[in-house]
Structures are given as structure tokens and as C-alpha cells.
Residue, then its C-alpha position, 0 to 999 in steps of 0.5 A: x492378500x497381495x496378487x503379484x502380476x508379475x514376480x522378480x524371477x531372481x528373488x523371493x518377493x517383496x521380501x527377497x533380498x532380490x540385488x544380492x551379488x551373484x560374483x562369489x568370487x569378489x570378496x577374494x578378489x578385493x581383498x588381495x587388492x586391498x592387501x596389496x595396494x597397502x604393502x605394494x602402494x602406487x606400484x599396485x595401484x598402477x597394475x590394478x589400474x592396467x589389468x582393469x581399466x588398461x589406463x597407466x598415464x604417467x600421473x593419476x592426478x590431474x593438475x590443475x592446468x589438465x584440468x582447466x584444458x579438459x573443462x574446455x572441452x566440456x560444452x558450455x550448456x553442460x557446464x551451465x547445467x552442472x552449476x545450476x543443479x549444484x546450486x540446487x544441491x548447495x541449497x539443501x545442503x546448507x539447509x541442512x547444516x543450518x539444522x545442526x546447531x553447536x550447543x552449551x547447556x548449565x544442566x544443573x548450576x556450574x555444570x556445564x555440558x556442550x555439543x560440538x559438530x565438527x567436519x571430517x578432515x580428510x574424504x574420499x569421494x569416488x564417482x562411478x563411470x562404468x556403463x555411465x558418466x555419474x556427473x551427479x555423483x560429484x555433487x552429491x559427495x563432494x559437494x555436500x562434503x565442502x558445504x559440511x566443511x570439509x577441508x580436504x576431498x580427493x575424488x576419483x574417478x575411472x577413465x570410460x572406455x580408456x579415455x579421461x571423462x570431460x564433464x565428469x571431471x568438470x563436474x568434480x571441480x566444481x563441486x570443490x574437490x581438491x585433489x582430481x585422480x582418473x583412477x577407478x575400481x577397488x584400487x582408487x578406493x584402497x588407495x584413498x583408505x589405505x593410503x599411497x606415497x602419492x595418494x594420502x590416506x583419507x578418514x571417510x569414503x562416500x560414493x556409489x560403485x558396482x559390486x567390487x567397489x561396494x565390497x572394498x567399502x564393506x571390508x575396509x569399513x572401520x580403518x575408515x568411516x563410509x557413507x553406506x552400504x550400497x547395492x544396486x538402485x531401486x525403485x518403488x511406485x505406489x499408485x492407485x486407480x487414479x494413476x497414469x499406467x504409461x508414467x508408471x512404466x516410464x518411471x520404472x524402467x528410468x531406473x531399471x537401466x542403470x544395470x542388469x539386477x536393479x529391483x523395480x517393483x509397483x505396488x497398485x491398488x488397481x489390477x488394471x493400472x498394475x496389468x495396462x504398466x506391464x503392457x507399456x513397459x513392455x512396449x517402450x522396451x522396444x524403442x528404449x536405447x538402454x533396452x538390453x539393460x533395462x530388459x534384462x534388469x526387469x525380466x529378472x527383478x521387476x514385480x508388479x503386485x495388487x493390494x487389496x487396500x491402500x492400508x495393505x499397500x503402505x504396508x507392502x511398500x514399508x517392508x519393501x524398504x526402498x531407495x526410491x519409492x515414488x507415489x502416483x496416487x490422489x493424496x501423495x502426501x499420505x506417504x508421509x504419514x503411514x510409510x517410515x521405510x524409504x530411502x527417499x519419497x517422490x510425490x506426485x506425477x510431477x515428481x519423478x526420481x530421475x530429479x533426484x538422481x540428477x538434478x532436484x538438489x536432494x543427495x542421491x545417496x540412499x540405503x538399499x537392500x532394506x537399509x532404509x529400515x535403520x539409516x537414511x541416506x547421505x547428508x550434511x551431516x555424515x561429514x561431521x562428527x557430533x562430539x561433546x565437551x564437559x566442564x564442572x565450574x562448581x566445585x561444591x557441584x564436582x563434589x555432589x557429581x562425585x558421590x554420585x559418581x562413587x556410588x553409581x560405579x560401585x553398583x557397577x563393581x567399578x572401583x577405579x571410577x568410583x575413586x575418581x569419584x571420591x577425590x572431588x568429594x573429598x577435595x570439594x566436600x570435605x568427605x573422608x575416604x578410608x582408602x584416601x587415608x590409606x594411600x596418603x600415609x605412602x607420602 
């Protein structure tokens, strides 16, 4: 039976949907926005982007000789940083296109049956710049966008504090976007679903946003095609008695500031390990810059639960189900094994998940709210769509498929299909169908 040494106050425990938005009000709010982005289009653009960013330049779009002036400003190591984790980035990616393979099969003689992945036309990729900066999310779905092969990426992006942001933009151009707008909030995400008279209508939208961003994603859903649902970032530790307490309590509060309702929860073999983490957490909350986030976001939705077994932590930590979950115990790769439910595993002390938030080359794009249960995160391969192709060579073989087909659609009452069927038997067999007979005495 798990022990909690400290439990989230603004859930109900592991099983708790402990980030769910406390803004009742923000589906209303989106959806007039929404609405009137679509009737309205740029000039509802620009009042949403004044009332909520107070930014009205005379173009969102940057062109191309902004943006090689604001790349400028960017200092030279940072632009070394950001070409060496996109390169890590375009590695995985590639990777994992290189496991998606075109295929033809003979299914049986003169049928023939193909796959085919094809890239989305047209993304649109939207890099959060509220409380941070969010470089890595330009690589993240841009760039794993333009590996897929996508044609055509229009990213956004918000001004920070009325100002453009330098290394973010950078960041965007790098990774191969074609269009760069400062343009934040539900009005650069309707307008890149909907479409403007400047801004043109995108098929899918990928990347990461606070609540009101999360929700324009949600309704807009099915108009377009989405990476995931997002919530705020969690983080999972699994550690046992070998584990290091001050790493643990680092490691938490690395995500606990990305804002005031991140769920940061260790699950631990060992009280003392579990007990000696909430002494360090609270002690580096003294010295922690990002403190009056982090704090916050740990009184309200921190846990630190014992198990009485490692069987019983692998359990707890797969009904967690969370984005990050990092294993700080003496055989870290057994996760791999006895855990399914996880957006994303960090092995070992040597691997935390700040180098997957930022640097390490994996997307950082993952399910939360117990997502992890049925999707994994963003890929390669949500930039394609797997389609398939048929063509029937034989015709003594499109006459066999056609009996079958005939018989399988009338078990189903389907008689349209089934006559579809009957004609190739016809044509390729010879059979004799009482209602061909009929509709050919018309002639």
C-alpha cells in the first residue's frame, strides 16, 4: 500500500487529473476568437493581437531581410547551440523516417497492394514565448516537420514583453520555416487553421501553448489535423534506495517551473530517499531564480509517494501515465520492461529531462493528462499520412475478388457493393447475374 509523504493539494492523487484548467471561462473566450478571426480574418487578428499582447506592427510576417537583421543580434554561441541541438534533432528524425518504408505487396497473383507515406502540405507551427523563450520548440516541429518533408511550415510566434524575440526567431529559421510571424495566442493559431487574406490556411497545427492555446487546438481539431492535446509539463521520478535525494529534488523542480500547475511527483522505494528530496526541495526553493513558479507549482501539485516494492512502483508510475518520467534506481533500463505508460523514459542519473526538453535530439512533444495510455508524442511521423493504393492486374483474379466481394457485401445487406462485385465476375469469369440480365435488356 503506497505511503504519500506529501500529496498534490489540487488533485486527488495519482489518479487525480491534477493540471486540469482552472479558467472556466476559456472555451467561451476561444471560441469568439475563433469565430471572429474566421468572419473578420487580418483585421481580427490585429485586435486580438493588440488586446493581448498590446503588438500591432505594420506586418506580423517578418521578411526575409528582418530576419537576417534580428539573427544578428543573437550572440554567436547561441547560434552555435542552436545548430548543434538541431543537428541532434535532424539525426533522430531522420532516423526515424528511415523506419517508415514505401511498400508494394502481390497478396495473392495479380493483386496488388501498396503503401505510401506522404508528407502533410501545408504546418503550422506555434512556439510559445509567454513566461520563456521556447527555442526548442522551433526544432521540435519545425524541423521534424521539413525532415518528414513537409513543403510548406509557417511558424508563430509571440512578442515577449512587446518586443520581437531574437534567438527564438533564429531558432525558427534554422529549423526551415518558411513563413515567420510574431504573432501569438489563439489569434496566430486561428489564423493559421482558419486561414487569413494574408496568412494561408494550414492543414496541421503542432506545438506547445498555455491554456487558451491548448483549447483553440481542441475545438479547432477536425478543420485541421493536431499534434496533441496538451497540458502542462510533468515530470515522474522512479527511484529506489540507491538514488541520490538532491538529484531528485533538482530534477523535480527543473520542471516544476515551467509554471504554477506543473504535477511533479516521485515515486520511491525508500522513505528516506522520498523524506531527505522534500528537505532538498525545499531548501533549493530558497536559492531557485524561477522560486515564486516553481514553489507555487509544487505546494499545489508535487507528491511524494513510497512503495512497498518495486513491482508496486512500476505499477503506480504506469497509472501516473506521465510526459516525463525519469528512473534513478540500480537497473534503470528494467523501465523499459515492466513500464507502457510514458510519454518519454530518461535512464539514469546521467540522463535527465531537462536534455530532452532542450537539447538531446528526442521531440519534446509529449502526451500529458494520461495521454501516454493510447498516443505517444510528436514525430516523423505525424507529418505523414500513411495512405494505400490497389490494383487488380489479373483479370481471372478481379473475377475471383468479385464473388467474394458479392457474398461478403450481401452478409452485410449491402447490394450496391455487392454488385460491384458481381460485374468483374461477370466480365472476368463469365458468371450470369439475374439482375445484369435485367438492367441490360434497358439497352
Amino acid at each position: 500500500m503506497p505511503q504519500y509523504l506529501k500529496k498534490a493539494h489540487g488533485a486527488t492523487g495519482v489518479n487525480g487529473q491534477a493540471n486540469k484548467p482552472t479558467t472556466s471561462n476559456v472555451p467561451t473566450i476561444v471560441s469568439g476568437v475563433i469565430e471572429d478571426i474566421r468572419t473578420n480574418g487580418d483585421a481580427a487578428v490585429r485586435k486580438y493581437s493588440e488586446k493581448f499582447d498590446s503588438w500591432s506592427p505594420s506586418s506580423f510576417k517578418l521578411s526575409a531581410a528582418e530576419i537576417e537583421a534580428i539573427i544578428a543580434q543573437v550572440p554567436e554561441q547561441t547560434i552555435k547551440d542552436i545548430k548543434e541541438v538541431q543537428t541532434n534533432v535532424r539525426k533522430f528524425a531522420e532516423a526515424q523516417k528511415e523506419s517508415l518504408k514505401d511498400f508494394e505487396l502481390e497478396i495473392q497473383p495479380g493483386v496488388f497492394l501498396g503503401q505510401k507515406n506522404l508528407p502533410i502540405n501545408r504546418v503550422g507551427a506555434y512556439i510559445p514565448g509567454g513566461r520563456y523563450p521556447l527555442l526548442a520548440s522551433a526544432h521540435m516541429t519545425i524541423l521534424t516537420a521539413k525532415v518528414a518533408g513537409v513543403p510548406h511550415v509557417i511558424g508563430c510566434t509571440p512578442p515577449i514583453a512587446g518586443k520581437i524575440p531574437p534567438a527564438t526567431v533564429a531558432a525558427m529559421h534554422l529549423a526551415g520555416a518558411d513563413e515567420i510571424y510574431v504573432l501569438g495566442g489563439v489569434q496566430a493559431v486561428a489564423a493559421m487553421a482558419c486561414g487569413t487574406e494574408i496568412i494561408a490556411k494550414v492543414d496541421f497545427l503542432a506545438g506547445p501553448g498555455n491554456a487558451f492555446v491548448a483549447e483553440a487546438k481542441r475545438q479547432l481539431f477536425g478543420e485541421v489535423g493536431i499534434d496533441l492535446f496538451a497540458g502542462p509539463t510533468e515530470i515522474l521520478i522512479v527511484a529506489d534506495e540507491t538514488a541520490d535525494p538532491y538529484t531528485c529534488a533538482v530534477d523535480i523542480l527543473s520542471q516544476a517551473e515551467h509554471g504554477p500547475d506543473t504535477p511533479s511527483v516521485l515515486v520511491t522505494t525508500s522513505e528516506k530517499v522520498g523524506q531527505d528530496t522534500l528537505y532538498w526541495i525545499d531548501e533549493l526553493l530558497k536559492l531557485l531564480p524561477t522560486a515564486p513558479v516553481a514553489s507555487s507549482s509544487w505546494a499545489s501539485f508535487g507528491e511524494i509517494i513510497v512503495a512497498d516494492s518495486m513491482d508496486e512502483a512500476w505499477m503506480l508510475a504506469d497509472e501516473i501515465a506521465s510526459e516525463h518520467v525519469e528512473i534513478l534506481t540500480k537497473s534503470p533500463r528494467d523501465a523499459l520492461n515492466k513500464m507502457t505508460n510514458y510519454g518519454a523514459l530518461f535512464l539514469g542519473e546521467n540522463t535527465c529531462v531537462s536534455y530532452g526538453d532542450k537539447c538531446i535530439g528526442t521531440n519534446h512533444v509529449l502526451p500529458t493528462r494520461k495521454a501516454a495510455r493510447y498516443t505517444g508524442g510528436l514525430w516523423v511521423g505525424k507529418y505523414l499520412r500513411t495512405t494505400t493504393y490497389q490494383e487488380v492486374r489479373d483479370p481471372e483474379a478481379s473475377g475471383r475478388l468479385g464473388r467474394l466481394c458479392g457474398r461478403a457485401a450481401r452478409a452485410e445487406f449491402f447490394e450496391g457493393h455487392a454488385r460491384s462485385g458481381d460485374l468483374r465476375a461477370a466480365n472476368h469469369l463469365k458468371d450470369t447475374y439475374d439482375w445484369i440480365v435485367e438492367s441490360r435488356k434497358v439497352e
